[in-house]
C-alpha positions as CSV (number, residue, x, y, z in Angstrom):
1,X,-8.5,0.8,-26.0
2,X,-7.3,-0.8,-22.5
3,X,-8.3,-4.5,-21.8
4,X,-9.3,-6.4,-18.9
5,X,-6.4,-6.8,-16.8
6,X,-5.7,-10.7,-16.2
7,X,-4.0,-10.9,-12.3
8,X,-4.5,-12.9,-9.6
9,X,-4.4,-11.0,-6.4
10,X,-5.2,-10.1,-2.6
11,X,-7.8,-7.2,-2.3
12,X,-8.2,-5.2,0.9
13,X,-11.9,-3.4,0.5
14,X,-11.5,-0.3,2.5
15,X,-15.5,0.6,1.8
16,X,-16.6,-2.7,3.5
17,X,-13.6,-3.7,5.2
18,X,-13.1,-7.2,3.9
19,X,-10.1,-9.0,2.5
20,X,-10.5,-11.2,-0.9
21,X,-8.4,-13.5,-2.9
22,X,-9.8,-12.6,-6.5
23,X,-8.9,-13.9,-10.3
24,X,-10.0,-10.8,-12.1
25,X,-9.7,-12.9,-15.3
26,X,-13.0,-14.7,-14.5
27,X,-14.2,-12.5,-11.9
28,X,-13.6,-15.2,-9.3
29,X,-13.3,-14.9,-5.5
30,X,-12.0,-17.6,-4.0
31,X,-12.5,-16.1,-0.4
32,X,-13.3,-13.3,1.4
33,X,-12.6,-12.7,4.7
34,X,-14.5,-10.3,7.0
35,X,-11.8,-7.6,8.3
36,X,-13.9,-6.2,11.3
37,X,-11.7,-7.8,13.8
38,X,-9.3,-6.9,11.9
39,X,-10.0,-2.9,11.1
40,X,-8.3,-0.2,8.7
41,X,-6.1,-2.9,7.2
42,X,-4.0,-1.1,4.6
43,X,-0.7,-3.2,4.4
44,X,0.2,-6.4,2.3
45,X,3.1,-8.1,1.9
46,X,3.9,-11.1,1.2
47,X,5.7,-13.9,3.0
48,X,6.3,-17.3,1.1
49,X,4.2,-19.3,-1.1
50,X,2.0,-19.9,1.5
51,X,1.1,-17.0,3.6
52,X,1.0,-13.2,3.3
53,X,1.3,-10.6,6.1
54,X,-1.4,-7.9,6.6
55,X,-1.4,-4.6,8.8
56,X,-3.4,-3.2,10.6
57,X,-4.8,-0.6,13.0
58,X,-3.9,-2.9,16.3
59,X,-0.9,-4.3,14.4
60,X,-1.0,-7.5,12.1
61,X,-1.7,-10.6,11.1
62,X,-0.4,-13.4,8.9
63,X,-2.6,-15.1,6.5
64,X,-2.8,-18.4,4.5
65,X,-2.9,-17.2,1.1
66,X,-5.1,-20.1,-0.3
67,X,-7.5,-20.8,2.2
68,X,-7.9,-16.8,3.8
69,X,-7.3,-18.4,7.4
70,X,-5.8,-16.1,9.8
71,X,-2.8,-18.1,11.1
72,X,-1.7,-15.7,14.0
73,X,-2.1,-12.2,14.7
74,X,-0.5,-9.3,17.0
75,X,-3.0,-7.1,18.1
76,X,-1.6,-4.5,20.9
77,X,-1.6,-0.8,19.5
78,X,-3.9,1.4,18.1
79,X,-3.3,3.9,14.8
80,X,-0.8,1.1,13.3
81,X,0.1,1.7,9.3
82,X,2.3,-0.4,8.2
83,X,4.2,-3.4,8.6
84,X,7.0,-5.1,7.2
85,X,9.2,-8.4,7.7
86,X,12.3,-8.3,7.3
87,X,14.5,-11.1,5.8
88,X,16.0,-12.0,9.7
89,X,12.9,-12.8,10.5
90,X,12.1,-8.7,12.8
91,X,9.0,-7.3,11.6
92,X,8.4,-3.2,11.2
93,X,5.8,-1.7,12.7
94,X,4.9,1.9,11.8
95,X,2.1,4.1,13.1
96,X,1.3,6.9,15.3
97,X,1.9,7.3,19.0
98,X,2.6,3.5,19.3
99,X,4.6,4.0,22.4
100,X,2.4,6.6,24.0
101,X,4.2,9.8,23.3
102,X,2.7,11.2,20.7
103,X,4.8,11.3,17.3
104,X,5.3,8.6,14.6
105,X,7.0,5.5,15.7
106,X,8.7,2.3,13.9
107,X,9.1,-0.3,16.4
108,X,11.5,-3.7,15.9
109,X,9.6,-6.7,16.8
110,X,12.1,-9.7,17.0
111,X,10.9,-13.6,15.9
112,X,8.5,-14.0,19.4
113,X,7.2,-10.3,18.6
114,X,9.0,-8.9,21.5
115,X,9.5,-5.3,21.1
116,X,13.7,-5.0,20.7
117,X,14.1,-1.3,19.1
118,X,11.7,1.8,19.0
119,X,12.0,4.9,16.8
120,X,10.1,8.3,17.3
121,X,9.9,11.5,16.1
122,X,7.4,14.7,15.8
123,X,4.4,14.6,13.7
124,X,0.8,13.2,13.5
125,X,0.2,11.3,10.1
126,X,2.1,8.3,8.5
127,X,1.0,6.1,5.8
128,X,2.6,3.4,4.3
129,X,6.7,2.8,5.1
130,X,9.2,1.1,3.2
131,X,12.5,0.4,3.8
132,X,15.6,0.7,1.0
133,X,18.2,-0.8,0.5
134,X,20.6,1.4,1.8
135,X,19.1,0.6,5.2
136,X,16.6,3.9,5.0
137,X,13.2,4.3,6.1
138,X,10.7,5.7,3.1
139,X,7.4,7.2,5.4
140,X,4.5,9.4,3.6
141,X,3.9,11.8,5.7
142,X,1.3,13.3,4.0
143,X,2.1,16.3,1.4
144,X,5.6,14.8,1.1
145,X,8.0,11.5,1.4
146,X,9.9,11.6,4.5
147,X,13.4,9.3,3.9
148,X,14.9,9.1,7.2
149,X,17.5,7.0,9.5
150,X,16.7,3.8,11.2
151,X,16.2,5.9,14.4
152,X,14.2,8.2,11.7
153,X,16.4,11.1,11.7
154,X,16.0,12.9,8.6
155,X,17.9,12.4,5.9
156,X,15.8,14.2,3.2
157,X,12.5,14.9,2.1
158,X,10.6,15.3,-1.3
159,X,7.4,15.7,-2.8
160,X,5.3,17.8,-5.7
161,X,2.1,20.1,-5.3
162,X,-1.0,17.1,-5.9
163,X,0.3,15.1,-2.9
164,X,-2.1,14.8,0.0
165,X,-2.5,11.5,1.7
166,X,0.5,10.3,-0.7
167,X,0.1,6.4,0.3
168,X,3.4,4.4,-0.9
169,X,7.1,5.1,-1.8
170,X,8.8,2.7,-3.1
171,X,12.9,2.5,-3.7
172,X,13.7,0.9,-6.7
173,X,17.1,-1.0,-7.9
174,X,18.0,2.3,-10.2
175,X,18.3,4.4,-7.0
176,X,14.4,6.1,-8.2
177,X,11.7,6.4,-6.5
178,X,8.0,5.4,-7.6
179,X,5.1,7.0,-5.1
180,X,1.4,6.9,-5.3
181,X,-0.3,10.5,-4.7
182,X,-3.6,9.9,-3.0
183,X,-6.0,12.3,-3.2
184,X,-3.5,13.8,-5.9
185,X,-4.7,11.0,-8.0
186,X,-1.3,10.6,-9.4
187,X,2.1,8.6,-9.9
188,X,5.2,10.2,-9.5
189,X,8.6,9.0,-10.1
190,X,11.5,10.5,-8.5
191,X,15.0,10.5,-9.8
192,X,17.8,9.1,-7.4
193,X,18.4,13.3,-6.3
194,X,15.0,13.5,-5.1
195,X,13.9,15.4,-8.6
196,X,10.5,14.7,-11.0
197,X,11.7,12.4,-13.7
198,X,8.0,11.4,-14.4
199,X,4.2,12.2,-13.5
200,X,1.8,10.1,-15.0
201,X,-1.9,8.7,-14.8
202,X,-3.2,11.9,-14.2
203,X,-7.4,12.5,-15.3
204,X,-6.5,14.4,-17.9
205,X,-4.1,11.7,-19.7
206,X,-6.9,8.6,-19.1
207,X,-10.3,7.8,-20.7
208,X,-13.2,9.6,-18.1
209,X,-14.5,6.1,-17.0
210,X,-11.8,5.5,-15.1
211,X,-12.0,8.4,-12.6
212,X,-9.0,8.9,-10.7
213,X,-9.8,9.5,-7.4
214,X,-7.1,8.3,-4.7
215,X,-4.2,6.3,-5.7
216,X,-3.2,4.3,-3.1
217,X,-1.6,1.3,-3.0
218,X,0.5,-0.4,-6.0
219,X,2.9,-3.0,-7.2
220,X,5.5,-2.7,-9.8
221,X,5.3,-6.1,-11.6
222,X,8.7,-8.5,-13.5
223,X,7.9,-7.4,-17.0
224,X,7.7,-3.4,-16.2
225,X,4.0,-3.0,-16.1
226,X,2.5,-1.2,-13.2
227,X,-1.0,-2.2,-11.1
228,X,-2.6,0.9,-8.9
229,X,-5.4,0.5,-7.1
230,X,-8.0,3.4,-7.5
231,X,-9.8,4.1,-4.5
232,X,-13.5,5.7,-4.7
233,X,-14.2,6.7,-0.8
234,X,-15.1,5.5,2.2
235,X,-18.3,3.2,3.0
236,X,-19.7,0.6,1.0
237,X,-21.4,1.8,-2.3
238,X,-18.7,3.2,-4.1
239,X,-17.8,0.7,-6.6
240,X,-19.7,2.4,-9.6
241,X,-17.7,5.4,-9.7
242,X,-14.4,4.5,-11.5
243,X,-12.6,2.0,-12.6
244,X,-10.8,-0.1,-9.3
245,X,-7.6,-1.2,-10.6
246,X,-5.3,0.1,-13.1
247,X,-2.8,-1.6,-15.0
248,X,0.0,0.6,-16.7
249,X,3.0,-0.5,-19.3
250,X,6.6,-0.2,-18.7
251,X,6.1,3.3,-21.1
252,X,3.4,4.2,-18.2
253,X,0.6,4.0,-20.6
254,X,-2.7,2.5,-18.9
255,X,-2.9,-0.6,-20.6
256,X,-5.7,-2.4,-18.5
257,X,-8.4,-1.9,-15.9
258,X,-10.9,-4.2,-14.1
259,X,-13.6,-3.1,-11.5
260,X,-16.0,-5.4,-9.2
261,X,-18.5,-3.2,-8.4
262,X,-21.0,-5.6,-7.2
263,X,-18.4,-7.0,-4.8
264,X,-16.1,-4.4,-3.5
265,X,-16.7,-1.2,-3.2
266,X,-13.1,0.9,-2.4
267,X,-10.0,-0.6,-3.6
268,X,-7.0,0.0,-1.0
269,X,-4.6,-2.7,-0.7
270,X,-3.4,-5.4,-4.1
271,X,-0.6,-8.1,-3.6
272,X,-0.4,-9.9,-6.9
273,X,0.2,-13.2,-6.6
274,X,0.9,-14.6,-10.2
């Protein structure tokens, strides 16, 4: 039997496109911020103790985390995906035809957003990027994780059957690599060759209330455990289907859920805060 899971957290609600500062403890939302100048956020990440930095599709944003007041944004692009500050002070931007010829791009903003470096190459979908910490870009590129070179030349590419949409890859210390499956509805960790070491928080290994549908994003947590957010479709009146966010152990068994259905309706983006 799971329990409630106990987190505090940013929410992006892709269903009715609003961005919330919850307690799932007691159900509290401290804010919640109305993302329609803001639209198709899917990225979080966050800055300092005070302010988080959110993507999306004209660029970005940053937030204060307490209050939910938009401090600044960059709006210039259309089709942007994700974001991502570097520690000297650059920011990522990743998304398709950003620079008007068609392709995926990652373009280097430097401190004053000025536009210092851009990356292209062929294709026509990206999701969420991340880079590692051998200096390589991680892009989902659909049915498979594209790992590539600053000026995203390929370095190598890996994936299994259930990905489409994959969302997030994530490099971790070990030289493994954790990746949400989208529609696949489930996680997959690489080893540090590119090979299946694990699969896990498929529908058939979890109770049916929980109703995988789209695992998008996620955040590997200090003591091991795992939160996935579990996405039930676009528009606003999905939030009875399944269970919203998912919280698994360092083993990778689910150990928690929580669901708001009353207030959000599809779960994209978490940043846990505590």
């Amino acid at each position: 039997m799971t329990e409630t899971i106990s987190r505090r957290l940013l929410a992006i609600d892709e269903g009715r496109q609003q961005l919330s500062l919850v307690d799932t403890a007691t159900d509290t939302f401290h804010w919640t911020l109305d993302l329609s100048p803001y639209p198709l956020a899917r990225d979080l990440q966050r800055l300092d103790a005070a302010r988080a930095l959110v993507g999306f599709d004209r660029g970005f944003f940053e937030l204060d985390i307490e209050s939910g007041r938009v401090l600044d944004a960059c709006a210039r692009w259309t089709d942007v995906t994700a974001v991502h500050r570097r520690p000297d002070g650059h920011t990522l931007v990743t998304g398709w035809n950003l620079d008007g010829t068609g392709g995926v791009n990652v373009l280097t903003l430097d401190r004053e957003w000025n536009v210092v470096a851009s990356a292209r190459r062929d294709g026509d979908y990206v999701r969420l990027m991340r880079p590692t910490r051998d200096g390589t870009y991680l892009l989902c590129t659909n049915d498979h994780i594209l790992e590539t070179a600053p000026d995203l030349t390929e370095r190598r590419r890996f994936g299994v059957s259930e990905f489409e949409h994959a969302w997030k890859a994530e490099r971790n210390a070990d030289g493994t690599t954790l990746v949400s499956g989208g529609y696949g509805a489930v996680m997959v960790l690489f080893d540090a060759a590119g090979n299946v070491r694990q699969r896990f928080g498929a529908a058939a290994d979890l109770p049916a209330e929980v109703a995988p549908f789209f695992y998008a994003s996620f955040q590997q947590l200090g003591n091991g455990h795992l939160l996935v957010a579990n996405w039930q479709g676009h528009g606003p009146d999905n939030g009875h289907k399944g269970r919203q966010l998912l919280e698994f152990d360092a083993q990778r068994r689910l150990a928690g859920t929580w669901s708001a259905p009353e207030r959000i309706s599809s779960l994209q983006g978490i940043l846990v805060l505590d």
